[in-house]
C-alpha positions in Angstrom: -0.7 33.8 -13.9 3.0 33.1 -14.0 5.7 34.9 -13.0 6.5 36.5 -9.5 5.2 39.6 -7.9 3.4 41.3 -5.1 0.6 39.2 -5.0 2.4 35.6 -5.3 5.1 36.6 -2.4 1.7 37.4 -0.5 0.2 34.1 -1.2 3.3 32.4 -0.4 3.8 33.7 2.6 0.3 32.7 3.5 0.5 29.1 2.2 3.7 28.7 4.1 2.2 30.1 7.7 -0.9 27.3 7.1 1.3 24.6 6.4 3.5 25.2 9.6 0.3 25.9 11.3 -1.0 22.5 10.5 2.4 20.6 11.3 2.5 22.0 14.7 -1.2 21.2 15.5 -0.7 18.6 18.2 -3.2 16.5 17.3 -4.3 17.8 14.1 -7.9 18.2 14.3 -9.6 14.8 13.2 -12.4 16.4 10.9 -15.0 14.5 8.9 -17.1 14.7 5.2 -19.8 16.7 4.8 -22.6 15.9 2.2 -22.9 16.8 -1.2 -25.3 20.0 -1.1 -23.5 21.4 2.3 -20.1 22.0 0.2 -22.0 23.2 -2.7 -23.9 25.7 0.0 -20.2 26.5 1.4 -18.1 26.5 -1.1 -20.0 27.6 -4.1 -18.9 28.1 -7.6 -14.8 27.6 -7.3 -13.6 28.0 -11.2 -14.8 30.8 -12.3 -13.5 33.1 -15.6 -12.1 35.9 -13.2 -10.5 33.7 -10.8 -10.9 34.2 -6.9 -7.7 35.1 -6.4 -4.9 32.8 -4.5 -5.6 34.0 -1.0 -9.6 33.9 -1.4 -8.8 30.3 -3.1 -6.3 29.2 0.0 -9.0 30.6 2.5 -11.8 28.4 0.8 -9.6 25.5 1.7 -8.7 26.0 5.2 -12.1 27.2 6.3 -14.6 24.2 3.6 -12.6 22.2 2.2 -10.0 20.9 4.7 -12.7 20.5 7.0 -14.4 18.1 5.0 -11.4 15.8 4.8 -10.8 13.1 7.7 -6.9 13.8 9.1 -5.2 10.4 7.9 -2.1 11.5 10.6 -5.2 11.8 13.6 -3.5 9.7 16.4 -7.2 8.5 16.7 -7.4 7.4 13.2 -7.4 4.2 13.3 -9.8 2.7 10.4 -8.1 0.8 6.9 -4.3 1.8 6.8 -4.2 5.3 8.4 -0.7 8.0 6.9 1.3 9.1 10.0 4.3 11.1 7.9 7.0 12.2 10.5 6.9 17.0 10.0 10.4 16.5 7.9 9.0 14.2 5.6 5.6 16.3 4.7 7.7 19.6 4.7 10.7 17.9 1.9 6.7 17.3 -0.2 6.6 21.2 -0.1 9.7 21.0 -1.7 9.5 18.3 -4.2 6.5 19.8 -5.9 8.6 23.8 -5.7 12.0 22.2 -7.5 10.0 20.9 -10.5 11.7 17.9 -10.7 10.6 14.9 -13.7 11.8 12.0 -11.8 11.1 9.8 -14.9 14.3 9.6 -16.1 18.2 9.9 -15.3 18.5 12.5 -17.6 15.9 14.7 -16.3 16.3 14.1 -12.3 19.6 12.3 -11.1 20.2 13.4 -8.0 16.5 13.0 -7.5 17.3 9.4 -8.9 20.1 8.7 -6.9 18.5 9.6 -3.5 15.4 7.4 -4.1 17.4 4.5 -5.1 19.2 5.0 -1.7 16.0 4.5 0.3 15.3 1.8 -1.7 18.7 0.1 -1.2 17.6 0.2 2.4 14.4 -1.5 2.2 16.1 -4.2 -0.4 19.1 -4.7 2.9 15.7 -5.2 4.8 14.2 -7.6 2.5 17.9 -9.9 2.7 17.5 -9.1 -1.2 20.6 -9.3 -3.2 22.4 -6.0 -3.4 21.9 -6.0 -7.0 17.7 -6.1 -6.8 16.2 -2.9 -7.4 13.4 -0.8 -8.0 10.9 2.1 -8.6 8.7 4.3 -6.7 5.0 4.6 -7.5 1.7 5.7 -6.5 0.5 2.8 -4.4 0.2 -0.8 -4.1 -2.1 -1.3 -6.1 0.1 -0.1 -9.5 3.1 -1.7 -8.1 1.8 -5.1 -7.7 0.2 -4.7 -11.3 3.9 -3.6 -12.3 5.0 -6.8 -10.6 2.9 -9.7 -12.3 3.1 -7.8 -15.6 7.0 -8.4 -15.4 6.7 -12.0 -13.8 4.3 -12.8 -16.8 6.6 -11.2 -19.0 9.8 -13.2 -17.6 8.1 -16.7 -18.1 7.2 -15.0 -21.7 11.2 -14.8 -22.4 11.9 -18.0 -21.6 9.0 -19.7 -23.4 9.6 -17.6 -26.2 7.3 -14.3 -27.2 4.1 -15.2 -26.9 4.2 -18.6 -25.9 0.2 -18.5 -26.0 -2.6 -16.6 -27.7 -5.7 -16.5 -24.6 -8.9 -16.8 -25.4 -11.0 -14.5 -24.9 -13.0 -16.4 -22.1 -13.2 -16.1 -18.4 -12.5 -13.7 -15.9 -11.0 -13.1 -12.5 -13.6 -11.7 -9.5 -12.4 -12.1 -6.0 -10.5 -14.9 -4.8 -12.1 -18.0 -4.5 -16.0 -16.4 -5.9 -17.7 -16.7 -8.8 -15.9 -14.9 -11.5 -12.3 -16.3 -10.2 -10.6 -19.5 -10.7 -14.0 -21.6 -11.0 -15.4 -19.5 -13.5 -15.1 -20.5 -17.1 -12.3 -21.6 -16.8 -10.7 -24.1 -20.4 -10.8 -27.5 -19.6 -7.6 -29.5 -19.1 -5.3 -30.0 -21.6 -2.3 -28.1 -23.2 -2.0 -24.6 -21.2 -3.8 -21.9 -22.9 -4.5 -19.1 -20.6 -2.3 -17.7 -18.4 -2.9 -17.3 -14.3 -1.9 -16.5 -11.2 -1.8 -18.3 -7.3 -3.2 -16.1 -4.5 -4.2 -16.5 -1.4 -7.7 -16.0 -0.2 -7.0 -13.4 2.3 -4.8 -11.8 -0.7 -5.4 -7.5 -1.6 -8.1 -6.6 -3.6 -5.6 -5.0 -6.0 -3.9 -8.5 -6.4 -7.6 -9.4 -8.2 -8.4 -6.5 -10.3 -4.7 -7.0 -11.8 -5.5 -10.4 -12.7 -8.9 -8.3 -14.5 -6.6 -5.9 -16.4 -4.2 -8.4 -17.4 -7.2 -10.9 -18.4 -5.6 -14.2 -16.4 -7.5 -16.4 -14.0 -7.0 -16.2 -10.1 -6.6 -19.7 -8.7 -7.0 -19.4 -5.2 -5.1 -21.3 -2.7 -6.4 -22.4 0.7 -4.9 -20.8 3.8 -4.4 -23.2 7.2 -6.2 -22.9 10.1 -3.8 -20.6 11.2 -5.3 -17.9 8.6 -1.7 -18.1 7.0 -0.9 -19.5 3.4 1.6 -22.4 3.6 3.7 -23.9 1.0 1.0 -27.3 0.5 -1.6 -24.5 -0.4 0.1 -23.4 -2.9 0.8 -26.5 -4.2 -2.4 -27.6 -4.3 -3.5 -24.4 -6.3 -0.2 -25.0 -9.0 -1.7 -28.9 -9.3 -5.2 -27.6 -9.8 -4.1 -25.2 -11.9 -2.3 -28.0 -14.5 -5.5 -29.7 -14.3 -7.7 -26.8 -15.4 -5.1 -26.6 -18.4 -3.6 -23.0 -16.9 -0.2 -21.9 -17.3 0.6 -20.7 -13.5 3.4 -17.6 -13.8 3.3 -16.5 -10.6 2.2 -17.0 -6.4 1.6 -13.8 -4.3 2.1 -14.2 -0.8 1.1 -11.8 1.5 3.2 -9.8 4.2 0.6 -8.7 6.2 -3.4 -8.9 5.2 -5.1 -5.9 5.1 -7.9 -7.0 7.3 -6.2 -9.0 10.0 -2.3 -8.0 9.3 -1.4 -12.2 8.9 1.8 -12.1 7.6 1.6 -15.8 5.4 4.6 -18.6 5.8 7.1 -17.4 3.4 9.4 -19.6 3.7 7.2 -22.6 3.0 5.7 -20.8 -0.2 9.0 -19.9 -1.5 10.4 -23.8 -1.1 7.1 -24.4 -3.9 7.6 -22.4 -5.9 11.8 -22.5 -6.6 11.1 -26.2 -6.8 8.4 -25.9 -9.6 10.5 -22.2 -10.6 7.6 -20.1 -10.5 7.9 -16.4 -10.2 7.3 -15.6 -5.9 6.1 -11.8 -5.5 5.5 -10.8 -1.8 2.8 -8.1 -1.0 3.9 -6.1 1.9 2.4 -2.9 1.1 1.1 -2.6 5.0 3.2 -5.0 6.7 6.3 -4.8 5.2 7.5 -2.0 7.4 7.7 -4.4 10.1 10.4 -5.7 8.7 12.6 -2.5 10.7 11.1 -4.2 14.2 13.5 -6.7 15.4 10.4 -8.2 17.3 8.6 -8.7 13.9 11.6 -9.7 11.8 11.6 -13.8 12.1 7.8 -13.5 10.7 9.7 -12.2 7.0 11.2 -15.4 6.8 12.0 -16.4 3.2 11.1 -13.3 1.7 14.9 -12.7 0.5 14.0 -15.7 -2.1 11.7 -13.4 -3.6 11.5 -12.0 -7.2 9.5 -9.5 -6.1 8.4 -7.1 -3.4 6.0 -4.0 -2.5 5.8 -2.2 0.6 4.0 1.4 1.0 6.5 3.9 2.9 3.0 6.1 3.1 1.1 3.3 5.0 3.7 2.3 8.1 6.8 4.6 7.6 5.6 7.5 8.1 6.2 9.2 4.2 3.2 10.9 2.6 0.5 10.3 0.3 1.3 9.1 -2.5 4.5 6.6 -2.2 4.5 2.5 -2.9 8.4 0.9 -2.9 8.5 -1.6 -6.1 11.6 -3.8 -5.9 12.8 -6.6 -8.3 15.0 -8.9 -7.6 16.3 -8.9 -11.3 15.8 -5.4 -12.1 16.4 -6.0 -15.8 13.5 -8.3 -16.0 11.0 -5.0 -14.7 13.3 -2.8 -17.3 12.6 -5.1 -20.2 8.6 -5.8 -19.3 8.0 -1.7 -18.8 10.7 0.0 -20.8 8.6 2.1 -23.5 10.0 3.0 -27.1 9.4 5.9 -29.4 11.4 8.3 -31.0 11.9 11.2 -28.7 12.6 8.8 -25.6 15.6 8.0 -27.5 18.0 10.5 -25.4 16.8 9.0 -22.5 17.7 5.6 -22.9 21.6 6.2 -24.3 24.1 5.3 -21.9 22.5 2.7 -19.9 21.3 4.9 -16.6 18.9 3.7 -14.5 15.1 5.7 -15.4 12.3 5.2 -13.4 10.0 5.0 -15.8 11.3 1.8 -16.9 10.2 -0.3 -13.7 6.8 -0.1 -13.6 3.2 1.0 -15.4 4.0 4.6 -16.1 6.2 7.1 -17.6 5.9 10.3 -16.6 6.3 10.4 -13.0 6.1 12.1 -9.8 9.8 11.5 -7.8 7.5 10.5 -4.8 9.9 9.1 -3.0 12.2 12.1 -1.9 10.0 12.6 1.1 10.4 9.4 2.2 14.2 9.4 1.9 15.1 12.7 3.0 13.3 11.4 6.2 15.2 8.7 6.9 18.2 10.8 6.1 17.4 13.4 8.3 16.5 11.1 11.3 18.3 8.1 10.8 17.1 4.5 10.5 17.1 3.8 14.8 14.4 6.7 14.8 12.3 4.4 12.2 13.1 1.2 14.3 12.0 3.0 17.0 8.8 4.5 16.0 7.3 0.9 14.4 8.2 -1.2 17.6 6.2 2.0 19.3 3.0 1.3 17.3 3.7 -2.3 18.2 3.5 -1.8 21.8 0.4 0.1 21.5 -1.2 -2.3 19.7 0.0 -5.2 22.4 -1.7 -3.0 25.0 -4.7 -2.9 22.7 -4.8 -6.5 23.0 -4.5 -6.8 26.5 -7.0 -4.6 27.1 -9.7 -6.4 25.1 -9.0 -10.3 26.6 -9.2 -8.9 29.7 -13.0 -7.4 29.5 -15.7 -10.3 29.1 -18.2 -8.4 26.5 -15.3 -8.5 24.1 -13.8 -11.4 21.7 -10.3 -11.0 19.8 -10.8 -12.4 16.6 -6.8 -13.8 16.7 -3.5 -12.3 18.0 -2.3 -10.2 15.7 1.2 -10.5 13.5 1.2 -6.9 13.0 -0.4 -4.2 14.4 -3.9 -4.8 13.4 -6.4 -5.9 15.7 -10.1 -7.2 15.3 -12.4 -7.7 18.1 -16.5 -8.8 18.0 -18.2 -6.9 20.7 -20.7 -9.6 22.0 -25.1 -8.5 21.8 -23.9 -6.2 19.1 -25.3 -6.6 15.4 -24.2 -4.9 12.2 -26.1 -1.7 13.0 -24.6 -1.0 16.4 -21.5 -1.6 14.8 -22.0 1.3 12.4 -23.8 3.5 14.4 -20.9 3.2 17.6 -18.7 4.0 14.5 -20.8 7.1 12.8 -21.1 8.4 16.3 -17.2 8.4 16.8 -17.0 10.2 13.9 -19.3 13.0 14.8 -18.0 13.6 18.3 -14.4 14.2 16.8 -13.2 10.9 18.9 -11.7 8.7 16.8 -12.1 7.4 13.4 -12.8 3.9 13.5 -15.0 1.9 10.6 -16.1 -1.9 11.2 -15.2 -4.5 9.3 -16.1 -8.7 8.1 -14.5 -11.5 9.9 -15.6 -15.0 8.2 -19.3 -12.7 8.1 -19.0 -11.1 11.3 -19.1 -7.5 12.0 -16.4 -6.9 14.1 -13.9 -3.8 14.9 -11.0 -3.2 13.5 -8.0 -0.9 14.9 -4.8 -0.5 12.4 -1.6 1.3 14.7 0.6 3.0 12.2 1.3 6.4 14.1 3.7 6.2 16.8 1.7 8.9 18.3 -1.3 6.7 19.4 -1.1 6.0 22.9 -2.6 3.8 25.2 -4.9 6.5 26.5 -6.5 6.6 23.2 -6.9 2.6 23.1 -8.7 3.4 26.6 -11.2 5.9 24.9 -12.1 4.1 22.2 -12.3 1.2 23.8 -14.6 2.5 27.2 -16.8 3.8 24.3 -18.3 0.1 22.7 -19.9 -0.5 26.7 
């Protein structure tokens, strides 16, 4: 099973023909799942005491498995937040995983170390963050904005002292603004006794099922009629917080919603909550790549003042799966929230480096972001300005094409590079059915969404290979 001989230099050889096969597929083919009892017909029993072998393995995948699995880089993909990783990028994954690299610690991986740390320097001189801020690498957005309010509740710990409070065990957090959130048995007022946090109502889902893990309350606060979170919002949720008797250590603002890409007023936010010196943390895992698109740049406004910021290279610049940039304005506050202790990590932690593992929820770890930087190494960061403002322009078109015919209503302009559209006489199941059909022909990829209850479609441009043609099929396809 280990070691090298005939047989692996065969497989190799193989493995390495499919993957350049794959990358040179222009487009790749879109694909789609297959039920249950199909793969189990197809595929059969795959672990098995004898083994298949690795080619009879490898040609299960390519010929069932593969199959089943939608193409995230389809230029046609254009449903939640597609992966459109540039060939150099996917190829440096190949070899990540064959130099067996631990990018946990200095120790183990520092040159590993030292090139993530230069992408991330980037995206910090994106941010207007202080040179000084810094970061981690991790799976997605999800763990890194869990990472992030661990270490903003953990900073308001320090100064308070450690623990300032004991929470009951009482409560609980369920979306924003619904039963099971901030208006769900909650203490009354009086001196704060359970911790929370201030969110938007358009904020990630993964902002709410932090606030679960960490047992605090969500308190939501209202956006304008914009659809954007302003600074009064947030003050509004901070007073109602002090009310309800909640001790507030952090606002998440959001650079760019999920659903309709709104990128909320920064600026404003940040103003709140330096005057009443609560921890700011920005979620950009989907938008924050627009912060490389000059035309996109004044929407970013005030996010230098954060103290914290995520964006996903894998969603909108063009890395793969799996890679989520965490970045703290005070580093050591993230070291001294996530830094674990125990005997044997002892050799890691002498002489001060900089470890991964000491940023966020994890230890062992993955160095997941050496695709993403040798990308931007190899092509330089013009080639990434380029390739958003591409996406952009596709997405303007997009626009322009759906005011113009009379059957179709654009739910807003869009920030980003999302776009949501009600196609009038439709109801929820032509909507799925236009979108199952799509699917089936090998078209496009395209899944409806909810707008304030409304069915409506949803296009996300990531890949700067969608074109206006393909805007033009999909599009000619909902008359």
């Amino acid at each position: 099973m280990h070691g090298w001989s005939e047989s692996t230099e065969r497989l190799a050889d193989s493995i390495a023909a499919y993957a350049v096969e794959r990358l040179r597929l222009q487009p790749p083919p879109l694909d789609g799942p297959a039920e249950p009892a199909e793969l189990a017909r197809a595929a059969g029993a795959t672990i098995t005491p004898a083994g298949l072998g690795g080619e009879a393995a490898l040609q299960l995948f390519v010929e069932v498995l593969a199959p089943a699995c939608i193409s995230v880089d389809h230029p046609r993909h254009l449903s939640f937040v597609p992966c459109a990783p540039t060939e150099s990028a996917t190829m440096f994954d190949l070899v990540v995983g064959a130099s067996s690299v631990c990018g946990s610690s200095w120790l183990e991986g520092a040159g590993a170390v030292y090139a993530e740390n230069q992408a991330l320097d980037w995206l910090i001189s994106l941010a207007g963050l202080p040179l000084q801020s810094g970061g981690v690498f991790v799976q997605g957005g999800t763990l890194a904005n869990l990472s992030a309010l661990v270490a903003a509740r953990e900073a308001v710990r320090a100064t308070l002292g450690s623990p300032p409070f004991e929470p009951p065990r009482h409560g609980g957090s369920g979306t924003v603004g619904q039963p099971g959130g901030a208006e769900d048995g909650l203490p009354g007022p009086g001196p704060a006794h359970r911790w929370a946090l201030v969110a938007g109502t358009e904020s990630h889902a993964s902002i709410v099922h932090a606030a679960r893990v960490m047992d605090v309350t969500v308190v939501p606060a209202a956006t304008g009629g914009d659809g954007r979170l302003h600074g009064q919002g947030v003050e509004d949720a901070l007073d109602a917080a002090t009310s309800r008797g909640l001790a507030v250590f952090a606002v998440v603002a959001s650079a760019g919603t999920t659903n309709l890409g709104i990128v909320d007023d920064i600026a404003s936010i940040a103003e709140v909550t330096s005057r009443r010196r609560v921890w700011l943390h920005v979620d950009g895992a989907y938008g924050g790549a627009a912060l490389v698109a000059p035309s996109r740049r004044a929407l970013f406004a005030g996010l230098e003042r954060a103290d914290s910021f995520v964006v996903d290279p894998h969603k909108w610049l063009f890395a793969p799966y799996d890679c989520a940039a965490l970045i703290y304005r005070d580093p050591d506050i993230g070291r001294r929230a996530h830094t674990q202790h125990a005997g044997y990590l002892d050799p890691i932690e002498r002489g001060g480096r900089w470890n991964p593992q000491d940023y966020a929820i994890h230890l062992t770890r993955r160095a997941r972001g050496l695709p993403f930087w040798f990308s931007l190494a190899a092509n330089g960061t013009e080639a990434y300005r380029r390739a958003v403002e591409r996406t952009l322009e596709v997405c303007d078109h997009a626009v322009e094409r759906i005011e113009a015919r009379p059957d179709l209503e654009l739910v807003r302009r869009p920030d980003l590079s999302v776009v949501c559209f009600f196609r009038r006489g439709w109801e929820p199941a032509d909507y799925y059915g236009w979108s199952d059909d799509l699917l089936a022909s090998g078209e496009a990829f395209v899944t409806p969404t909810s707008v304030a209850g409304r069915p409506a479609v949803r296009f996300c441009f990531v890949n700067p290979e969608t074109t206006e043609d393909d805007v033009d099929l999909i599009l000619e396809s909902t008359r």
